[in-house]
Steps between C-alpha positions, in 0.01 A plus 500: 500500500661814381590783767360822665772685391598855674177639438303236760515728798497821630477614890223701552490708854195746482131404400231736454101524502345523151177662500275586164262774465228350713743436789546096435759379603688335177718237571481164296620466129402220265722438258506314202795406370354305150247484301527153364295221641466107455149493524269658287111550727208605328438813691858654481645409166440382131608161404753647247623770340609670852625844460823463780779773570780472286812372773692799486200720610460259839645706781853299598576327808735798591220761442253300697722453796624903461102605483468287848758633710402831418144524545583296827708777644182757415255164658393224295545237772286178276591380170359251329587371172277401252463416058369410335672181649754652699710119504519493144754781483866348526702535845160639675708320810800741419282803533291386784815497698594831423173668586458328848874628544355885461463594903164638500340240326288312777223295266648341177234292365400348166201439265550202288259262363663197596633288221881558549458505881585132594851582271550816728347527805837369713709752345242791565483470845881461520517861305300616787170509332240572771165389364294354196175568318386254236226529303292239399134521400378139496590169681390247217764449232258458217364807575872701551611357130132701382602827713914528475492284156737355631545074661703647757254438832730228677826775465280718659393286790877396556623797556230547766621188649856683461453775666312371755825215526715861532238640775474841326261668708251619391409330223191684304321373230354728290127391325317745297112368522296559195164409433451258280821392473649410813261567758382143561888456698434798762461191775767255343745840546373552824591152650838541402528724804371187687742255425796713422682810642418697185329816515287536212385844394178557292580813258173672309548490135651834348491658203824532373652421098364551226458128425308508849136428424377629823155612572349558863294190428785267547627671803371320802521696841710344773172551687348255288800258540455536879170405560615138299836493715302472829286162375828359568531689865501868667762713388724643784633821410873513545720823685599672226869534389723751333593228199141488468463761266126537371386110523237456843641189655299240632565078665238210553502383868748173450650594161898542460479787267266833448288633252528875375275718273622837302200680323602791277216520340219398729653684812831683355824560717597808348540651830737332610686422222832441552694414166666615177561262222834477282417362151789275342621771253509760793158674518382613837111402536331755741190309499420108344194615347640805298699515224707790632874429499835676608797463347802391697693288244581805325650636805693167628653520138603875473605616856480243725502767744350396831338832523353446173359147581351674804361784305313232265361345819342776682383579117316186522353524822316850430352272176364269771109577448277482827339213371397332227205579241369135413094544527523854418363555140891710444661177572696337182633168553936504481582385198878272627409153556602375896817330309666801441376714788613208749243344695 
C-alpha cells in the first residue's frame, strides 16, 4: 500500500466556532471524494451512459487532506467520507489515515454501500476510521439485483458480517422506504435491530437528480413507518447524542441495536442543520437540496493560500439558506444526481 507522504499531517493548536447567518453552529463536512460507483440503483443513476468527472477534475488526496486541516483549525470537528462509492477510489486506506491524523478531527466516518467492505473493513479501522453507514434498501437478493442492477446482495451482507467481526461502532444502515417499492420490508429492517447491534435508520425519500423520479406520493412519512414499527413492540426513545445529527433514535425493549428516523421532508431539520457538503471535483454544497455551489478547487489550484481556503469557506456558509424550499411552489428539484454530490 503506497505511502502518506509529507503531506499526511499537520498539527493543528487553535479551533474555532463556525456560525452561519442564522447562528447554527456549522461543524460537520461530507465529503465525497468520487463519483464512480459499482452499483447502478434505480433511483440514483441510469444503467449506462453515466456522465462521471473526468480524473483530473477529482480533488487529489493532497487537496482533500489540505481542505481538512484547515477548515478544522476554523471548526469542522466530523468528517465523513462518502461517493459515489467512496471504497472504489484506490488507497481510500492511505487517505483515511491522513485525515484521522488532522488534530481536530474527532468523528471520521464513512458512507459506503457495502460491496467492497468485507475486502476493507480490517484495514479501515486500523487507519483509525471511527464509524460506518451502509446503505442498503432491501434484504431479499432477488429484489437488490431489481433495485442496484446489480447480483451483488451476499457482498453486501458480508461486509456487514465484517464490520460487525471489526466491532465498528456504530454501525448504521441506511434504508430509504418508498411506497410501492420497498415498503413491504419496513418490519424485516426493523428486526435487524433485534437480533443484531445495528442501528438502522429510516431516511424519507428526497428529491434530488435529475434522473430522480420523485413525487410526494412515493414519500412515506416516518410517522407512517412508526405506527408499523410498534406491531413489533413500543419504541423507547433514546438520550440523544451529538453524532446523532438529525436522525430521532429509538430501541425495542430486548433488542441489541436501535432504530432511528430523519424526516426532511415530512418534519425538516433545517434548524439545526449542521453540515456543508464537498462535491468530488471541489464544489462546496451550502444546502443538499439546492443547486447552489462554491468554488474552492479553483482556489486549492491557484493560491493555496490558507487564508484563501478560509475565505471560500465563510463564502459558503453565508450561501447556507435557512432552510430548504421543497413543498413550496418556488422549489426546483437539484439537478446533480446523489453520485456526484456524495451521499
Amino acid at each position: 500500500m503506497a505511502g502518506t507522504g509529507s503531506w499526511a499531517f499537520t498539527i493543528i493548536k487553535t479551533m474555532k466556532l463556525l456560525l452561519d447567518n442564522y447562528d447554527r453552529t456549522i461543524n460537520y463536512l461530507r465529503l465525497s471524494i468520487t463519483d464512480r460507483c459499482n452499483l447502478r440503483c434505480r433511483y440514483c443513476m441510469p444503467e449506462e451512459g453515466v456522465e462521471l468527472i473526468e480524473h483530473g477534475d477529482l480533488l487529489t488526496y493532497e487537496e482533500i487532506v489540505k481542505t481538512i486541516e484547515v477548515f478544522a483549525r476554523n471548526g469542522i470537528s466530523k468528517v465523513r467520507l462518502t461517493g459515489g462509492e467512496p471504497l472504489v477510489r484506490r488507497s481510500v486506506v492511505d487517505l483515511i489515515k491522513a485525515i484521522a491524523r488532522i488534530e481536530g478531527v474527532r468523528d471520521l466516518s464513512l458512507t459506503t454501500n457495502g460491496v467492497l467492505l468485507k475486502e476493507y473493513a480490517e484495514d479501515l479501522v486500523e487507519a483509525g476510521l471511527h464509524r460506518i453507514n451502509i446503505s442498503l434498501d432491501t434484504l431479499r437478493s432477488d429484489r437488490f439485483v431489481y433495485i442496484t442492477r446489480r447480483d451483488k446482495f451476499k457482498e453486501v451482507w458480508a461486509g456487514i458480517e465484517a464490520a460487525l467481526k471489526q466491532k465498528l461502532s456504530p454501525i448504521k444502515i441506511n434504508v430509504v422506504i418508498i411506497k410501492g417499492f420497498n415498503d413491504d420490508e419496513v418490519k424485516d429492517f426493523a428486526r435487524l435491530s433485534l437480533t443484531y447491534p445495528l442501528h438502522v435508520r429510516f431516511i424519507e425519500f428526497m428529491p434530488v437528480g435529475e434522473k430522480n423520479d420523485w413525487n410526494a406520493e412515493e414519500m412515506i412519512p416516518s410517522s407512517q413507518i412508526i405506527e408499523e414499527i410498534t406491531e413489533l413492540g413500543e419504541l423507547i426513545p433514546k438520550s440523544p447524542q451529538e453524532s446523532d445529527g438529525p436522525a430521532t433514535r429509538y430501541y425495542i425493549e430486548g433488542g441489541k441495536g436501535e432504530i432511528g428516523f430523519i424526516s426532511p421532508i415530512s418534519s425538516h431539520f433545517c434548524a439545526r442543520c449542521n453540515r456543508l457538503r464537498l462535491t468530488p471535483e471541489g464544489q462546496i454544497r451550502p444546502c443538499l437540496f439546492s443547486d447552489k455551489e462554491i468554488d474552492l478547487k479553483t482556489t486549492l489550484r491557484s493560491s493555496g493560500n490558507e487564508k484563501d481556503i478560509e475565505e471560500v469557506l465563510h463564502q459558503a456558509l453565508k450561501a447556507k439558506p435557512q432552510r430548504h424550499q421543497i413543498g413550496d411552489i418556488r422549489f426546483k428539484k437539484c439537478q446533480r444526481g446523489m453520485h456526484a454530490i456524495g451521499g
